[in-house]
C-alpha positions in Angstrom: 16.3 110.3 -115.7 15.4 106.8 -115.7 12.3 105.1 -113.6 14.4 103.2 -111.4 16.6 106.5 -110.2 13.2 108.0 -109.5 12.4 105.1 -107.5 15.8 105.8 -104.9 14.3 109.6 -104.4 10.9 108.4 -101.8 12.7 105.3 -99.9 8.8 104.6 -98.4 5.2 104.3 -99.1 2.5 104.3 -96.8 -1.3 103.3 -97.7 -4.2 103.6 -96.1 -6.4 100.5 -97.0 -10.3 101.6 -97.2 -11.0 103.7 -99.6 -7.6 103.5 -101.2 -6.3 99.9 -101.9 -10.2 98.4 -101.8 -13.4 100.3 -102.9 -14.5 99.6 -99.8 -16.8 102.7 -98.8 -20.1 101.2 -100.3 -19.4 98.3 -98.1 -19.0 100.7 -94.6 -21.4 103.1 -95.6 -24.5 100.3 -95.6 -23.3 98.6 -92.4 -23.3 101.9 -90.6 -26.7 102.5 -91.4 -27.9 99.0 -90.6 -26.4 99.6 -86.6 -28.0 103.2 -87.1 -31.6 102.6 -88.4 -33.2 101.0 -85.2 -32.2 104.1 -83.1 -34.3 106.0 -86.2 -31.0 107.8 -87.6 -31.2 107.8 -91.1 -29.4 110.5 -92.4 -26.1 109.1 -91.5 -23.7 111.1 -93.6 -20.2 108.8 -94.6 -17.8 111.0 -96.2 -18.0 113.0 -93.6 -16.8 110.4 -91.4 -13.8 108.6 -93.9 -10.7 107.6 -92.4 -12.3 107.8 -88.6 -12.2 104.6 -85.9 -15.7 103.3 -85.8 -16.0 103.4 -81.9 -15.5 107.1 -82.5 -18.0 107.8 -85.6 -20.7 105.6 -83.6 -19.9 108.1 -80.4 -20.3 111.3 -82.2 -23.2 110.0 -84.0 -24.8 109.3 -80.9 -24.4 112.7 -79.4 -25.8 114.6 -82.3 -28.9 112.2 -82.8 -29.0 113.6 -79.5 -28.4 110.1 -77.7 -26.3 109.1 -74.5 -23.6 107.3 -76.0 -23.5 105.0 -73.2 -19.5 103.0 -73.5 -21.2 99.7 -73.8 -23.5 100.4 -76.3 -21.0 102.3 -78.1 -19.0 99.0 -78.1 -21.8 97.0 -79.1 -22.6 99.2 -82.4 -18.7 99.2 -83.0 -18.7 95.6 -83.0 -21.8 95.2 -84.8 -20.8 97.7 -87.7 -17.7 95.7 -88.1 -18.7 92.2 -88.0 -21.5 93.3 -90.9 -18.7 95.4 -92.7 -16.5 92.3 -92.9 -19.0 89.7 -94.4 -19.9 92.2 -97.0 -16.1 92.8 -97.9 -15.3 89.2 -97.4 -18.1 88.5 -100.2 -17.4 91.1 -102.4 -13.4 91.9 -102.1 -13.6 94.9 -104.1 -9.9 95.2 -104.2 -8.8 98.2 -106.5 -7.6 97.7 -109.7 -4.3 97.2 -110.1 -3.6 96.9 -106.4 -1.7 93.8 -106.3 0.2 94.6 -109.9 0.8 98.2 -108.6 2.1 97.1 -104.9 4.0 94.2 -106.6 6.2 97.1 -108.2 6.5 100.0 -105.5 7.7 96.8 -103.0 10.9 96.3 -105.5 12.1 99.7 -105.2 10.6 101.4 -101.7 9.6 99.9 -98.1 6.1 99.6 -98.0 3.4 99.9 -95.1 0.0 99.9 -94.4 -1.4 102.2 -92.0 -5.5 101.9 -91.8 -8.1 103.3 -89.2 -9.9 99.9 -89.4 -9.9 96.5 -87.6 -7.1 94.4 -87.5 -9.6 91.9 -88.6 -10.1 93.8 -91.4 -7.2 94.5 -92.3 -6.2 90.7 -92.3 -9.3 89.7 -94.2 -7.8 92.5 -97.0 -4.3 91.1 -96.8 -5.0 87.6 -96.7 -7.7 87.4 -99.6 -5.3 89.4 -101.7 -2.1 87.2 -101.1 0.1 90.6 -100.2 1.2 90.6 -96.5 4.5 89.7 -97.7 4.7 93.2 -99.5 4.6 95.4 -96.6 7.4 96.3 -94.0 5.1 97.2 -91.6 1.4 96.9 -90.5 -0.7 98.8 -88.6 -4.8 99.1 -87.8 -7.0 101.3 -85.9 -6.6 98.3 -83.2 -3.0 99.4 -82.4 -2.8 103.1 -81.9 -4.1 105.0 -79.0 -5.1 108.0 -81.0 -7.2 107.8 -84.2 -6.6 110.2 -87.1 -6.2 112.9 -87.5 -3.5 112.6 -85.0 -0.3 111.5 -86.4 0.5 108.5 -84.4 0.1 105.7 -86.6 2.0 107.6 -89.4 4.8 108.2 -87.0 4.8 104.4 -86.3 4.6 103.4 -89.8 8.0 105.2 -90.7 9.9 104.2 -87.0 9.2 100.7 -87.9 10.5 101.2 -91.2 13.5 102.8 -90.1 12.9 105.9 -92.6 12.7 109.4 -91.5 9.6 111.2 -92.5 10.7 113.2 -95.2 12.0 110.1 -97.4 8.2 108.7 -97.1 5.2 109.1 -99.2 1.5 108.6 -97.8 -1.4 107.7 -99.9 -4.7 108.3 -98.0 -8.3 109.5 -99.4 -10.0 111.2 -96.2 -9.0 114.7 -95.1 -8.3 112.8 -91.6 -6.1 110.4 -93.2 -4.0 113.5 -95.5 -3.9 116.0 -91.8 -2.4 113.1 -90.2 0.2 112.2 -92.5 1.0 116.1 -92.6 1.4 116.2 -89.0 3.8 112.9 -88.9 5.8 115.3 -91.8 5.3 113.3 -94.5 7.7 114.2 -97.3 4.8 113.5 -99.8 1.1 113.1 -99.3 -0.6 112.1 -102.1 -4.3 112.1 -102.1 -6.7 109.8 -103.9 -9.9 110.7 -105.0 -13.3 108.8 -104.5 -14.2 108.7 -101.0 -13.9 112.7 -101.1 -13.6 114.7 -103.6 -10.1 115.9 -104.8 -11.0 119.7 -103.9 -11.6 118.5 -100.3 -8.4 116.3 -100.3 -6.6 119.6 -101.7 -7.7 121.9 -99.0 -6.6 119.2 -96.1 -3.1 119.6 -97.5 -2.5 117.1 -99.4 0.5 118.0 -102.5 -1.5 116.3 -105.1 -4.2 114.0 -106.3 -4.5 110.7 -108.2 -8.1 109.0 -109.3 -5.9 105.5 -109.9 -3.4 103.3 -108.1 -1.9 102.8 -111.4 -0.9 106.4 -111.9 1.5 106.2 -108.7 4.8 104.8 -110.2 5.0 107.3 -113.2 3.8 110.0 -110.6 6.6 109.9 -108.5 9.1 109.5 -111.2 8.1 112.9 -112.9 7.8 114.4 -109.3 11.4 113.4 -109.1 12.8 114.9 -112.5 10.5 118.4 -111.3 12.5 118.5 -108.5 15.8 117.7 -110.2 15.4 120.4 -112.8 14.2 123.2 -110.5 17.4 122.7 -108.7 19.4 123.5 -111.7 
């Protein structure tokens, strides 16, 4: 079975950015705690909170610091956090290794989409410093969904505007939000990718299996491919 017949088997692939197509949880973690530390929180605890909006980690924060998380200050912290997450990422760009070479490939043989909890701004800073926007069929950030993960609805998006039926679609995400969601759109494939949590942690969310690199994904999904073929004979 060659690559390229592999490649006609998952007709989509959907990424979540942070944390899978830029390193970027260093970046989040230290502009959370800057908005945090003159309420005193310091303990602010980031994996736990991978793959959320912002507006809704600074809430729930809030409530078990215990403060009132007044809607105006919420948006305030929100818009803080992000601003100061931005310039960091802006600066640094800590795209992942192989992104670009690794997206440049998937786009000649699948639909490709993004799907991130974060900004629109952010996600535009990501797609514009790494020359890709022209790679994926669709687009969609935290900014354009109504609910957050771990609901589904930006997964369910993603594949409507690619005009592929969930079970021909792959999702790549490395937050137990991120891998319940794209269960819950029914996701042929979810693939998680360790970092951010721990592959354990990914495993017990649901997710099928687990890749440390980007650059693992093409030959992945080729050999998931032949499994399949083969048990069916």
């Amino acid at each position: 079975m060659s690559r390229h017949a592999a490649f006609r088997r998952i007709r989509a692939v959907i990424f979540d950015l942070d944390g899978v197509l830029i390193d970027s949880a260093p970046y989040h973690r230290a502009a959370f705690e800057e908005v945090f530390r003159p309420l005193g929180i310091d303990d602010f605890d980031y994996p736990r909170y991978a793959g959320w909006r912002t507006a809704d980690v600074v809430e729930t924060v809030l409530r078990a610091a215990p403060r009132i998380p007044e809607p105006e200050l919420v948006r305030e912290m929100a818009r803080n956090k992000s601003r100061i997450a931005r310039e960091k990422l802006a600066a640094a760009n800590p795209v992942a290794p192989d992104c670009v070479a690794v997206l440049e490939e998937l786009s000649r043989h699948y639909a490709l989409a993004l799907a991130s909890s974060g900004s629109r701004q952010s996600v535009e800073l990501f797609l514009t410093a790494n020359r890709c926007a022209s790679l994926f069929g669709s687009v969609l950030s935290g900014d354009d969904v109504k609910h957050a993960k771990p609901a589904p609805e930006i997964y369910e998006r993603a594949f409507k505007a690619l005009h592929i039926a969930p079970p021909d679609g792959a999702v790549i995400e490395d937050a137990a939000a991120g891998i319940l969601a794209a269960k819950d759109a029914g996701a042929g494939m979810v693939i998680g990718f360790a970092g951010t949590s721990p592959s354990e942690q990914l495993l017990a969310a649901g997710a099928d299996l687990v890749i440390q690199t980007l650059s693992e994904l093409p030959d992945l999904l080729c050999a998931t491919y032949e499994s399949a073929i083969a048990d069916r004979n």
